[in-house]
N, C-alpha and C positions, 0 to 999 in steps of 0.2 A: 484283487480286492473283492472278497465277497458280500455282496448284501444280500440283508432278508428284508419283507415287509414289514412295512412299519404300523401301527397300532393310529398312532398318532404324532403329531408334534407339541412339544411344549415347553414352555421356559422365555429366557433374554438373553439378547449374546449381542457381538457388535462384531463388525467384520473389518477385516484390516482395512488400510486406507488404499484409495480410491486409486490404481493402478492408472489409467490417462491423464488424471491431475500431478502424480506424484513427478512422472518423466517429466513434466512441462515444469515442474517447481525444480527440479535439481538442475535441469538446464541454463532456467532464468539467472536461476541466483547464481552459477557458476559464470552470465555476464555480467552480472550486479560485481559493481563497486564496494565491498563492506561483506563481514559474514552472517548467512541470514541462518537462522535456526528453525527446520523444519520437521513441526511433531506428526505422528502417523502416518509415517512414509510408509508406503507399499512395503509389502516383504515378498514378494512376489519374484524368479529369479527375470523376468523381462524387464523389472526396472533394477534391478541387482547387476546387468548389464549396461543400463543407460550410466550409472556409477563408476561404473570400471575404465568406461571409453574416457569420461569425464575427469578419472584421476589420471589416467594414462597419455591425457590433455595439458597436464600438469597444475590441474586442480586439486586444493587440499580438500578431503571430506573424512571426517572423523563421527563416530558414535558417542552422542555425551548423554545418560540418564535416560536413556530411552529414545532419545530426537539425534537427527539427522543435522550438524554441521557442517555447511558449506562456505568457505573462505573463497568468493567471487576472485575474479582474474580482471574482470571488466571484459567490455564489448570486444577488446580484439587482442586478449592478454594469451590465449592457447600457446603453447609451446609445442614444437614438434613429436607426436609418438616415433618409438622408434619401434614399432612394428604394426599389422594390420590391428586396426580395433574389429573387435570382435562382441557382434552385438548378441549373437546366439540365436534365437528363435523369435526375437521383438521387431517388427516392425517397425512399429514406435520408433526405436530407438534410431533402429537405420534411417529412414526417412527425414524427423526433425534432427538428428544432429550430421544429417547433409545440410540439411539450410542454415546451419550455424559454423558450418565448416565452408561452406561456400563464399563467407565475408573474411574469413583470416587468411591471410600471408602464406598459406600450409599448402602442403601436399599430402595427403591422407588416403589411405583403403580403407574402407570397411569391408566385412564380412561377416556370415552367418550361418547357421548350419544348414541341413540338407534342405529343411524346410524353407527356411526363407531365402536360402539360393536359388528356390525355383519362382519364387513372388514378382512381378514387375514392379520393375521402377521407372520406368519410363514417364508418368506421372511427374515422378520428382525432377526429375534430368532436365527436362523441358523449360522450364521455369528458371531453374536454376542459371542455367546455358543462355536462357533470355537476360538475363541479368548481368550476365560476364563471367559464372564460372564455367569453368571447363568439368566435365563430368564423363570418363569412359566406362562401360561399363561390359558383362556378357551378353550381347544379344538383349540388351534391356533389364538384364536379371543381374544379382547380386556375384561378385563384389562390384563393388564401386570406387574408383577413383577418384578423390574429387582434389583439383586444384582451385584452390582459394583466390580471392582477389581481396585486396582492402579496399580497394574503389568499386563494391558492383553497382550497375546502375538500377534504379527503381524502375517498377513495370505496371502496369496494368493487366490482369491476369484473371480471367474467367475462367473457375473452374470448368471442366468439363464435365465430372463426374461430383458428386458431393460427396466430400473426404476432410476430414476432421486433420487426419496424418498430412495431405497434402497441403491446405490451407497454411495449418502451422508450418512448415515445413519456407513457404516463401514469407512466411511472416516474419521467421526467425534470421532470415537472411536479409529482410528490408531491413533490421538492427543496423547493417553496415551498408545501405544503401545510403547514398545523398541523394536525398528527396522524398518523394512523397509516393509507397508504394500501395497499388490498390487490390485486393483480391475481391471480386464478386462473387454470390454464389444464388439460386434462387433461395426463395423464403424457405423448402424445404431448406433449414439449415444444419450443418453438421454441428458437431459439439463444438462448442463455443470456451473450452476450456484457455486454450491459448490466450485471445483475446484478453479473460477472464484475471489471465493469472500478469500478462505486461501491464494493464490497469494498475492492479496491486503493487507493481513494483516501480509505478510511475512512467511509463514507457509513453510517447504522443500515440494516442490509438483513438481514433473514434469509428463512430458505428453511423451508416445513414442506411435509408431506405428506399429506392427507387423501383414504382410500382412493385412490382414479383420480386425484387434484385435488392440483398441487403451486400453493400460494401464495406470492408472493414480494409480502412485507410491506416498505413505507419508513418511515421514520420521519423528517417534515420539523417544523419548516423544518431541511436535513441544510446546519451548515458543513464544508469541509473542504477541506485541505492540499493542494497540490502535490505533484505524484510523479514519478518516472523514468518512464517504459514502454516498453518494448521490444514492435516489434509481432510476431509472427511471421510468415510468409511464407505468402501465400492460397492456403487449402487446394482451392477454387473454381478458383484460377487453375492450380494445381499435377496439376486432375485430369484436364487435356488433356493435358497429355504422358504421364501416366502408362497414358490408355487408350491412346496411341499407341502405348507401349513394350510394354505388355501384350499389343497384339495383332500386330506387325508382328514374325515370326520375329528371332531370335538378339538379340533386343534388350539392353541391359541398361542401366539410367537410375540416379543415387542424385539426390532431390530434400533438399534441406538445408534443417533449420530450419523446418520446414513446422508449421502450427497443427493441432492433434490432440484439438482440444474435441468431443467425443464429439457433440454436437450437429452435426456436421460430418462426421465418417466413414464415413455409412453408403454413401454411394457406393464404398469403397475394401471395403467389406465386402461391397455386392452383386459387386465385380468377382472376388474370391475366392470366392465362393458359385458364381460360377462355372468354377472350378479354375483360375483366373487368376492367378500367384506374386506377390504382395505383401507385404512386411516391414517393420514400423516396428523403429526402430534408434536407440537414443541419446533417449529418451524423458524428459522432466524439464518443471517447471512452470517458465514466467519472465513474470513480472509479471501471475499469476494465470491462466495460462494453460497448457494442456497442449500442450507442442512437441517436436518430432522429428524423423528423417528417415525417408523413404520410400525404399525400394528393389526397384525393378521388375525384372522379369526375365520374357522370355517364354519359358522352360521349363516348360509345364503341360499338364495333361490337361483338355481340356474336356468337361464334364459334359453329360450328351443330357437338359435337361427344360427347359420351357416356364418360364420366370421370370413372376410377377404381382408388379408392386411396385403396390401403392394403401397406403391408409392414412397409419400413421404414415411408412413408407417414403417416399412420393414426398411429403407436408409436409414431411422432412428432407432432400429433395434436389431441393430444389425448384427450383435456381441449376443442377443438371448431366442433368434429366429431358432434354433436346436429347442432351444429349453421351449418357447410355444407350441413347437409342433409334437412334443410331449402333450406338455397341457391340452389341447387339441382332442387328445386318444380319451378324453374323462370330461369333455363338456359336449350339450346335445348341438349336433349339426357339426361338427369338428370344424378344422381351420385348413384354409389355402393361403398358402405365402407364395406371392408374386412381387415380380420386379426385384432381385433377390441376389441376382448373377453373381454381384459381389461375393456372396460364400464359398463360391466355387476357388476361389483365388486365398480362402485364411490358411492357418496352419495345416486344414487339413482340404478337400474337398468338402465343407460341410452341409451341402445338399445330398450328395450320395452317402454320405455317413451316417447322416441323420434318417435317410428312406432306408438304408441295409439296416441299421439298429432297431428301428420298428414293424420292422416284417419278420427280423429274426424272434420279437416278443408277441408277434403274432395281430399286430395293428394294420388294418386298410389304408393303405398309404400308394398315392400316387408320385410320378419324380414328372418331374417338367424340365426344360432347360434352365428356366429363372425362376424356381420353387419346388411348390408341394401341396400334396392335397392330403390330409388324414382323417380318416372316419373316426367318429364316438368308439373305440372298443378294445376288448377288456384285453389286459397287456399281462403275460407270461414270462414268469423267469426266462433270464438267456445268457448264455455270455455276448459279454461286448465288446466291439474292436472298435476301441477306439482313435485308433490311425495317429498316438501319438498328440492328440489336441485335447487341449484340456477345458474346451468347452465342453464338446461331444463327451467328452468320461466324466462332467458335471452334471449334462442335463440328463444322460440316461442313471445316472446314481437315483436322480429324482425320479426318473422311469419303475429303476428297479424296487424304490418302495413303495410304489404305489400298484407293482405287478403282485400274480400269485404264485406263489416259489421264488426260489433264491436265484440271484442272476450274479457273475463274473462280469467286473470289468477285468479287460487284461492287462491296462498297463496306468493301475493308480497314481501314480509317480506323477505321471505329467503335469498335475493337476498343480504341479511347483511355479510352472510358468507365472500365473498369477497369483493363485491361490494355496500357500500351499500348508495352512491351517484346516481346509475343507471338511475334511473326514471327521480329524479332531472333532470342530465344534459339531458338525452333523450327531455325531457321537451322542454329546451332551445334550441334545434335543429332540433327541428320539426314543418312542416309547412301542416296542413290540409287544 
């Protein structure tokens, strides 16, 4: 995929729907009692996989008018696959539908390809195992076996690490717990979609807060009803155009309908911390969600200091830490990203992908175990490897329009995992 410099950005688009909300809705509703109809499902092939496992569960799901048709089974309706499911490159998908396979009666493999063959799960196993199912697996890594119980017992369960995938993950298995299962996590909290989306479908879920520690308590075995949902538009997918527009003079973007769960914006927050114009506009909740539109504008004053995102910061942004360390190369004092480690573990290495892609464009950029350091400076066409992740071939796309000369990414395609309109609308909104 070649690109050249862009002039500027300009126009409105909306981007597909929200790729962590979508898995967590095709799930619910395939144990919801009744069929729930869900508009603006990802198109993305990582939930095009969470689908597959789910029909091959012996769930009906059909395309009617543009929305997603799901004919629930209820809480412990799965029927036997008769071969390994096969999640592909998703995380996601392997992880929360272990926790949903760990309450039925089943015996089940998953698998996935090279990439998340080599991911831990040990994470999940743990949990799971504390509960009553049995889970064997490679040395911690994919595939995974997992035998079900229809009696697991509830647990009380401190994360270790703050993980979105593994919280849902034992939440979705307290569905078939009798009692009352607890997951804590500190106030640094991960995305809260899970929670978000059993509310909406009527699940016993409450939320309390203890000192630092907020716990999200289930109450199984949880039945419950079918529902509408509407997804909103992936705020992930929505924050490459928005640094594109932010930083490429006279820009001006509106992104529509975009998901706005606070668990989600702090990248839109660090890009104003840097005098960077950004506007939410038309802001309202739909189907337990907070949604909006965005509107970029590159009329701003950039601020002269050195940004440190660690901590809570880069745990919450932890899908766009590539894309900031771009951004980074074009404001004064550039940005360090600490506390990070987790990137070393996505589809790709994305601490070393992201430091080889910025020195190949000719950016001052330091590697650390857990980050990055990147100076202010000016970025050079390049070809990009990008190792197969379709973050890294998103956030350097952004790189390459804001370099001088044309830069190769090598392998556009990927960009299917989530995104794989990308190019397309990029197309439409840019002006050389």
């Amino acid at each position: 995929m070649r690109i050249r410099p862009a002039r500027r950005i300009k126009g409105r688009l909306r981007v597909p729907g929200d790729k962590s909300i979508s898995h967590r809705a095709a799930l619910i509703a395939a144990l919801a009692n009744g069929t729930s109809t869900i508009s603006s499902f990802s198109t993305g092939a990582d939930c095009a996989a969470t689908l597959a496992c789910l029909e091959a569960l012996g769930v009906t799901i059909a395309k009617k008018e543009g929305n997603l048709v799901v004919n629930g089974v209820g809480r412990q309706g799965f029927k036997p696959a008769t071969a390994p499911l096969d999640c592909g490159n998703s995380g996601s998908t392997m992880r929360m539908l272990a926790g949903v396979l760990a309450g039925q009666n089943l015996t089940t493999t998953l698998i996935g390809d090279k990439s998340l063959s080599a991911r831990p799960m040990t994470r999940v196993i743990e949990p799971l195992e504390a509960m009553g199912a049995t889970v064997t697996s490679h040395h911690g890594k994919p595939p995974l076996t997992i035998i079900g119980s229809d009696s697991l017992q509830p647990i009380a369960y401190d994360l270790p690490v703050s993980s979105a995938q593994v919280k849902s993950c034992v939440l979705l298995a307290a569905l078939n717990a009798a009692g009352v299962t607890k997951v804590s996590e500190s106030l640094v909290k991960s995305r809260d979609h899970t929670e978000r989306m059993l509310q909406w479908f009527g699940a016993s879920l409450s939320l309390q807060t203890l000192g630092t520690t907020q716990v999200v308590s289930v109450v199984g075995p949880a039945n419950f009803s079918a529902r509408p949902v509407t997804i909103p538009g992936d705020i992930s997918s929505a924050a490459y155009f928005v640094a594109a527009a932010a930083l490429l003079p006279n820009s001006e973007l509106l992104i529509e309908d975009v998901g706005l769960n606070a668990t989600r914006t702090e990248f839109l927050s660090v890009l104003k911390s840097f005098g960077l114009t950004i506007d939410l506009l038309h802001t309202r909740d739909e189907s337990n969600e907070p949604v909006g539109n965005i509107r970029v504008s590159a009329e701003h004053r950039l601020i002269h200091s050195r940004t440190i995102l660690s901590g809570a910061s880069s745990a919450q942004m932890i899908d766009e830490l590539s894309l900031l360390a771009v951004v980074g190369t074009q404001v004064p004092g550039g940005i360090e990203i600490r506390d990070a480690e987790e990137l070393r573990l996505k589809e790709s290495d994305r601490i070393s992908a992201t430091v080889t892609n910025l020195r190949s464009m000719g950016a001052a950029v330091k590697e650390f175990d857990d980050g990055l350091r990147v100076e202010r400076s000016g970025l050079s066409g390049a070809k990009i490897k990008t190792y197969g992740d379709h973050r890294i071939a998103m956030a350097f796309t952004v790189a390459a329009l804001l370099a001088e000369g044309e830069s190769l990414i090598d392998d556009g395609e990927c960009v299917r995992v989530s995104f794989p309109e990308f190019f397309e609308i990029l197309e439409s909104i840019v002006e050389q």
